[in-house]
N, C-alpha and C positions, 0 to 999 in steps of 0.2 A: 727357597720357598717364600711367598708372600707372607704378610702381615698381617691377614685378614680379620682383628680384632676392631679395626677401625678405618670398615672400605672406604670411599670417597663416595659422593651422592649418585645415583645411576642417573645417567646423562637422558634427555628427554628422546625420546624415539621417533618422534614425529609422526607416527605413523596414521595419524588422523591428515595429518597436512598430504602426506603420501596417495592417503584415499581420495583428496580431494582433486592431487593435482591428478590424479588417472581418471575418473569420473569428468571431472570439468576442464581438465587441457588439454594434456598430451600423454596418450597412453604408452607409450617405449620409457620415456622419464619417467612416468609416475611407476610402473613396475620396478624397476631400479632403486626408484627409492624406496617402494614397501619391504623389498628384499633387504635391503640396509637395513631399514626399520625394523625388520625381522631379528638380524644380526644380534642389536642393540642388547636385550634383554639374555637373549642366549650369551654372549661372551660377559656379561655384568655375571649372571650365573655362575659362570667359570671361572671367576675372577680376575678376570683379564679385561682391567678395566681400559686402559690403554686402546685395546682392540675395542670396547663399545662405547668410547668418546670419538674414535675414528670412523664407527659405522652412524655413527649420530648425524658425526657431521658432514659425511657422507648421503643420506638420506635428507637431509637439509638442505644440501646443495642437489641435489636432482629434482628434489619437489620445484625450486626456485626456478631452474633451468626450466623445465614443463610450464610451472606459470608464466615466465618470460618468455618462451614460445607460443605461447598459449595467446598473449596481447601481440607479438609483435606478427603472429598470421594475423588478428583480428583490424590492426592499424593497416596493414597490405592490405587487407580486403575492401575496406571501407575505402582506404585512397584511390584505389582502383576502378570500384565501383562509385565512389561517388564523383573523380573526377571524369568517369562515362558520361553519369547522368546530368552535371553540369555541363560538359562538350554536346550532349545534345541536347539541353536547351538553350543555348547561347546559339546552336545552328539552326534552330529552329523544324527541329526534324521531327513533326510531330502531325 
C-alpha cells in the first residue's frame, strides 16, 4: 500500500493546450491528447501517480504532435501555392 501522507504535486494536464490543438490543428491528435488529459486527474485521484505523470506526458506530446502537423500542412501549403503563383508570374500567364 502507498504512502499517501505526502503525495507528490499532481502533474499538469494540459488539457487547455489539448483544446487548443483540436480546435486550431489537428483534430485526431488533439482528441488523444484531451483523453490523456482526461486520465491525468482521475489516476492523481487514485493515487497512482506514476500512471498521471505518464498520461500528462502523454497529452503533452499529442498536443505537440497536432501543433507540429498543424505548421508543417501550413509550410506545404504556402510552398506550393506560392511557388504556383511565382511560376506564373515569371511566365507571364496573365
Amino acid at each position: 500500500m502507498e504512502n499517501n501522507t505526502n503525495p507528490p504535486p499532481k502533474p499538469d494536464n494540459y488539457l487547455v493546450w489539448a483544446i487548443l490543438s483540436t480546435v486550431f490543428c489537428c483534430i485526431p491528435t488533439g482528441i488523444a491528447s484531451i483523453i490523456f488529459a482526461s486520465k491525468v486527474n482521475e489516476a492523481y485521484a487514485r493515487g497512482e501517480y506514476d500512471e498521471a505523470a505518464k498520461a500528462s506526458k502523454n497529452a503533452k506530446m499529442w498536443a505537440l504532435i497536432g501543433a507540429g502537423a498543424s505548421v508543417l500542412v501550413w509550410i506545404i501549403y504556402f510552398a506550393i501555392f506560392g511557388f504556383a503563383i511565382l511560376g506564373g508570374l515569371a511566365g507571364g500567364d496573365f
